[in-house]
N, C-alpha and C positions, 0 to 999 in steps of 0.2 A: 504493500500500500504506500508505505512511503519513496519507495522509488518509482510508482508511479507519478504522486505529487509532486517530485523533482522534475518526472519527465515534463507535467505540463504546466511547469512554472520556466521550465528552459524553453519550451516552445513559445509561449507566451512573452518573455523575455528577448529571445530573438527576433519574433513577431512587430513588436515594438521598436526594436533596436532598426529594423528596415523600414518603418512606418513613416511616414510626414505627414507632420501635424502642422497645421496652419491657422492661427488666431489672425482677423483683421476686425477695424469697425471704427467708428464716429462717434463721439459727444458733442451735443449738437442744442447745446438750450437758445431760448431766445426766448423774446418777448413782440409780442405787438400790440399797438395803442392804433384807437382810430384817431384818423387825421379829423374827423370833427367835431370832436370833447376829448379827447386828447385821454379818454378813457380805457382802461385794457381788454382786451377778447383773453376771453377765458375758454378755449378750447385744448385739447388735448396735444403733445408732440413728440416725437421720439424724441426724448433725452439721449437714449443708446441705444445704438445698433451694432449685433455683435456676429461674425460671421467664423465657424472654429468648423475643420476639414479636416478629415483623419482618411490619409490615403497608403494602400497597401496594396502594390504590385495594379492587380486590375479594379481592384475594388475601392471607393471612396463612401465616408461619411460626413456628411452635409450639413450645416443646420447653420440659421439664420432668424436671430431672435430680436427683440426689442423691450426697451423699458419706456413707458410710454408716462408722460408725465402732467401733469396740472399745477401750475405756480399758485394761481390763487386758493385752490384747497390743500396742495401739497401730497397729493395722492399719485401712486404710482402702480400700473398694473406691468405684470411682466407679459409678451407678446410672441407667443413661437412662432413666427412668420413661413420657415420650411425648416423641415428634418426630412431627409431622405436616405437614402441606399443607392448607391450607382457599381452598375457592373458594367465594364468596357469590353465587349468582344472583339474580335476582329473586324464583327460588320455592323457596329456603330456603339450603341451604351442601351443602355436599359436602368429606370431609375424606378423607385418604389417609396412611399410614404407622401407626405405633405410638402408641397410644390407651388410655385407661381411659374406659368408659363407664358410662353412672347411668341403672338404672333403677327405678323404685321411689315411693312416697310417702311411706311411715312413715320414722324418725328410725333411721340406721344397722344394722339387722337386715332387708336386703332380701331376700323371697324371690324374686323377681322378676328379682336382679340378676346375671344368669349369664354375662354376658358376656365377663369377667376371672375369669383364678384367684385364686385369694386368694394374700394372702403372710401367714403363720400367725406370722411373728415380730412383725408387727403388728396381729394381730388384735382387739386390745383398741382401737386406734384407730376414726375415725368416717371416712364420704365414702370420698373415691379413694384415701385412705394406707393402707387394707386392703388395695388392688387390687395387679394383676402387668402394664403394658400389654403389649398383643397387637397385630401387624399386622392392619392392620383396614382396610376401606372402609367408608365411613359415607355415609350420603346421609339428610337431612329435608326434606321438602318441607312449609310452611308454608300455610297457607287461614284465611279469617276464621272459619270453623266447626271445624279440626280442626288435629291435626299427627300427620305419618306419616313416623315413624323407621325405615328401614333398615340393617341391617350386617351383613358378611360378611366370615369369620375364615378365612382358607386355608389354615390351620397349625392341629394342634391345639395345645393349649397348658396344662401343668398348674399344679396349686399349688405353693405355692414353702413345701417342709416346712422345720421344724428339727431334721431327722436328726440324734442323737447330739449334742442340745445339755443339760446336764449341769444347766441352770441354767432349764430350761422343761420342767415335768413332764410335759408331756403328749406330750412327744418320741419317737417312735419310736427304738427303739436304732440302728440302720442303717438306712440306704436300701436296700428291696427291690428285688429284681435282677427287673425285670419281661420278660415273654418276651412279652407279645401285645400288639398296639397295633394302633389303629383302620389298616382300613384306608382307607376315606374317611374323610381330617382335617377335609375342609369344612366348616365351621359358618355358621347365619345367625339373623338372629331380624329380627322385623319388631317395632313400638309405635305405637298408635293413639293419640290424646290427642284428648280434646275435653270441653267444658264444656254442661254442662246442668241449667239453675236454678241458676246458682249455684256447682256443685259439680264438682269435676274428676271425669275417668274415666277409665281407660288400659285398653288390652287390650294385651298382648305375647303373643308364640311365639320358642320359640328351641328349635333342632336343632343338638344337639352331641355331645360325648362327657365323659365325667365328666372332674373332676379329680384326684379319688382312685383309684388303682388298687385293684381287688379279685380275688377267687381267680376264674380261670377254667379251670384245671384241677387233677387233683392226680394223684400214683402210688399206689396204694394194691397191696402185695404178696396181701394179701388181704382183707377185709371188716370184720376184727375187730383187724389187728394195728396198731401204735402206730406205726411204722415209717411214717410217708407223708410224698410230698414236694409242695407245693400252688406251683403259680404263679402269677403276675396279671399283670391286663390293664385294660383298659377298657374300660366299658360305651358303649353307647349312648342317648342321654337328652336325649325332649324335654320340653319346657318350656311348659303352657299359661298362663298367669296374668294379674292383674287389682289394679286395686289404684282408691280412691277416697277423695275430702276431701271434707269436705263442713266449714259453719260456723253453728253455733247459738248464736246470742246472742254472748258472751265464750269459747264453748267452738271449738277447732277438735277433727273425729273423722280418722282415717285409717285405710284397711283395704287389706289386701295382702295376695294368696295366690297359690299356683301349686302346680299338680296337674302331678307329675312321673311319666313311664313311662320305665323306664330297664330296659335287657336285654342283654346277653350277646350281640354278631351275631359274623358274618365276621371275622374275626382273621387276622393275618398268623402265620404260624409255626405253623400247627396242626398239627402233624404226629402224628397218631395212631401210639400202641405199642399191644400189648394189654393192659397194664396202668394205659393213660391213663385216666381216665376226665374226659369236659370238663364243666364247671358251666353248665348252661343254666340261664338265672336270668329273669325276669320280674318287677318289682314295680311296682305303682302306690302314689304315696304323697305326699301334701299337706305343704304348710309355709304358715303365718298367722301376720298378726301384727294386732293391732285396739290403735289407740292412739287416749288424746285427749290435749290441750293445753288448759293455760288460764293465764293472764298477770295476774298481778294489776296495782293500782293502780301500785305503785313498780318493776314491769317487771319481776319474778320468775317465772320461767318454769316450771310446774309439766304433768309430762308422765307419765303411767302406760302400760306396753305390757302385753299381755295376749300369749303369743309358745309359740305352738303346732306340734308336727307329727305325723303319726301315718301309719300304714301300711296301705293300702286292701285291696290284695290282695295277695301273693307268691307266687309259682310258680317250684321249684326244686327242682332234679333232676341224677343224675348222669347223662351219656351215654357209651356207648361204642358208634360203627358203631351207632345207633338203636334201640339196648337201654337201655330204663332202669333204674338200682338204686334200689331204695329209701333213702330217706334216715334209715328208724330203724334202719340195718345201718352207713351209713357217714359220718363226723362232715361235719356240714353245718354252712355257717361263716353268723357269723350278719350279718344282712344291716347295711348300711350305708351313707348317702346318698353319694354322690361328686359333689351338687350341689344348692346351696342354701347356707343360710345353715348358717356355721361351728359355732355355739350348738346347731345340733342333738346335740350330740356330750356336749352337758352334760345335756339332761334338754327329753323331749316336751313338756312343760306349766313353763310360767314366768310370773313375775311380775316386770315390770322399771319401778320408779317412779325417776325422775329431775328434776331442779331446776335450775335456773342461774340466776344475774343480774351484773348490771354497777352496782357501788354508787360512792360520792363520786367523782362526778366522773367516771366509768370509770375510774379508778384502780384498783378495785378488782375482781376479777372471781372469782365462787365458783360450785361445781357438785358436784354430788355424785348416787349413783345408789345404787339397791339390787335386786338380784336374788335371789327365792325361787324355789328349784325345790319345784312344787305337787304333785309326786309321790314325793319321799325328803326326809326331811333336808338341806339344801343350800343356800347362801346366798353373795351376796358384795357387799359394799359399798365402795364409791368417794367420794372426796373430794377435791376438789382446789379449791386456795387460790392467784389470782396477784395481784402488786402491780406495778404502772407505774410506778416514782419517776421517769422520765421519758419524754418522748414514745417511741415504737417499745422500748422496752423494757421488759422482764417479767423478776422473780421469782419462779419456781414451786414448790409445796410440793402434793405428792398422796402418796395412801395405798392401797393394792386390797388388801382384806383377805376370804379366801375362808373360808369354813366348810362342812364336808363332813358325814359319818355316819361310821357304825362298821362301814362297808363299805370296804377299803384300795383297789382298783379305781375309785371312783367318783371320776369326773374332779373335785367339788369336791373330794372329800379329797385327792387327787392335788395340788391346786392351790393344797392349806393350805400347800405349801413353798414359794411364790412368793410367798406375802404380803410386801409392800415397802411402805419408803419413799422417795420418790421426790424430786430436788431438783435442782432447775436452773436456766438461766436463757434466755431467748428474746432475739433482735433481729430485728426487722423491717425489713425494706429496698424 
């Protein structure tokens, strides 16, 4: 017995001794005051982020966590963002546990990317700090002509709201008390990747189920009376899309889109009254986004998005026991994506030009963005200024200043109480 316990404390020892282990991550506090009461937004931020990799020969261990923090209560929850397993074969990797995945080409507004829910108190962020990870298997298989990305979600898995946060306008008052939910949770999408002349090309599919819940039924006493009580649920919604780079001269172009069918199935809890009546819903409806890129001599990065979505067809009706009512008798809710990019929520047609560089010495690091919504009054402009005084460390100063109409519902005017300024400081490790 005990020379067995020598044996597998030498193998374990040696095991180690060939291992690489990799600790990296940021602390990252900061504060923001609105620029008009000069008052603090009390919403939540990574403090730290910590990212530790245990790699051995073919195999890696992943994980990627967060301490998430509030100044003015002084509360702190801890965030495991992904823990996974990766095996590398010969003909690509294979990953297992909790994940954020990327797909897409264009520069953070991916319609493509449906694989994670969002987390909406980070939505201004870029990359995976938007995402929510999900249990996931993953499998890519690699060829000198292509790459074919698999994954499958065995949970459904929502967005992560800011119910009843007082200091983010666009908050719902409460979390809705939802009665239906899928009953196949199983989600999967496939991604083709391959190069031709030049120029990238992806195809993806993904079958899931929304992340925003919507009405899928309601009580209605009679036809006309005020009195009604509506529930939600989730839809069903696949996901066809495509996305392409391509490089002209000093110019890089990039195009992303996906043609979404999302409807109303099998719910758990359906229990019909004769005063239920359920919302059979059908819509088809696109999200696009067309960007170029161009980099001057001193490395200044100049990028315009063109960032679109619009509604193909809708089909939508009350049912009760396979009677329909009309819907100019009884209020019909109006439709709403529960998958895609977040930004749909501000306006179908946008304009979003953006800037960055890295000046003396990368010391110095500036960026700034502006958004026109092309269909109302509506606007919002970003700014942000860091300084290095020494290696791995950052002083940051930024600004998001939104401009609405004279309409009080429109999510930029909604969004003129969040204007901030923003000031902290970064380390790298």
């Amino acid at each position: 017995m005990e020379i067995r316990k020598i044996t597998i404390t030498l193998f374990l020892a040696a095991g180690l001794a060939q291992a690489q282990i990799s600790v990296s991550g940021e602390i990252n506090p900061y504060v923001m005051t609105r620029t008009k009461n000069s008052s603090q937004i009390d919403l939540p931020f990574r403090l730290l982020s910590l990212d530790i990799g245990y790699s051995f020969e073919k195999f890696d261990i992943k994980t990627n966590s967060a301490i998430e923090h509030r100044i003015k209560t002084n509360k702190s929850l801890i965030d495991l963002r992904e823990m996974y397993f990766a095996f590398y074969p010969e003909w690509g990797e294979l990953k297992l546990g909790r994940q954020i995945h990327s797909w897409g080409a264009v520069d953070a507004i991916n319609p493509t990317n449906n694989l994670n829910p969002y987390d909406y108190y980070y939505m201004f962020k870029v990359g995976a700090g938007t995402k929510v990870g999900v249990l996931s298997l993953s499998s890519t298989y690699y060829s000198d002509s292509f790459q074919f990305e698999i994954i499958i979600n065995p949970y459904f898995n929502k967005n992560r709201i800011p119910y009843d946060e007082k200091d983010f306008p666009l908050a719902p008052d409460n979390e809705p008390d939802v009665r239906y939910f899928p009953e196949n949770e199983l989600e999967a999408g496939f991604r083709l990747q391959t190069t031709i002349n030049s120029s990238d090309i992806s195809f993806s599919y993904f079958s899931g189920n929304d992340r925003m819940p919507s009405i899928h039924s309601g009580i209605f006493p009679n036809e006309t009376s005020a009195d009604i009580s509506m529930d939600l649920g989730y839809r069903k919604t696949t996901m066809i899309g495509s996305d392409f780079v391509t490089f002209i001269g000093d110019f890089t172009f990039r195009i992303e889109g996906a043609l979404y069918n999302t409807k109303t199935g099998s719910t758990k809890n359906a229990d019909l009254q004769d005063n239920l009546l359920m919302f059979s819903e059908e819509v088809l409806y696109s999200q696009y986004v067309l960007q170029f890129e161009y980099t001057t001599a001193n490395d200044l990065m100049l990028s315009g998005q063109f960032i679109g979505s619009s509604v193909i067809s809708d089909d939508r009706k009350w049912i009760n026991d396979g009677n329909e009512f009309s819907l100019s008798n009884i209020i019909a809710p109006e439709f709403s994506p529960g998958m895609g990019t977040p930004f749909a929520m501000f306006t179908n047609n946008a304009l979003l030009v953006s800037s960055s560089g890295i000046l003396f010495d990368d010391r110095v690091d500036i960026q700034g963005s502006i958004m026109s919504n092309l269909e109302n009054p509506g606007s919002f402009v970003s700014f942000g200024l860091g300084y290095s005084p020494v290696l791995n460390w950052k002083l940051e100063l930024a600004t998001t200043q939104f401009s609405g109409s004279d309409k009080p519902q429109d999510a930029f005017t909604l969004m003129e109480r969040f204007n901030h300024l923003r000031m902290g400081v970064m380390y790298n490790f």
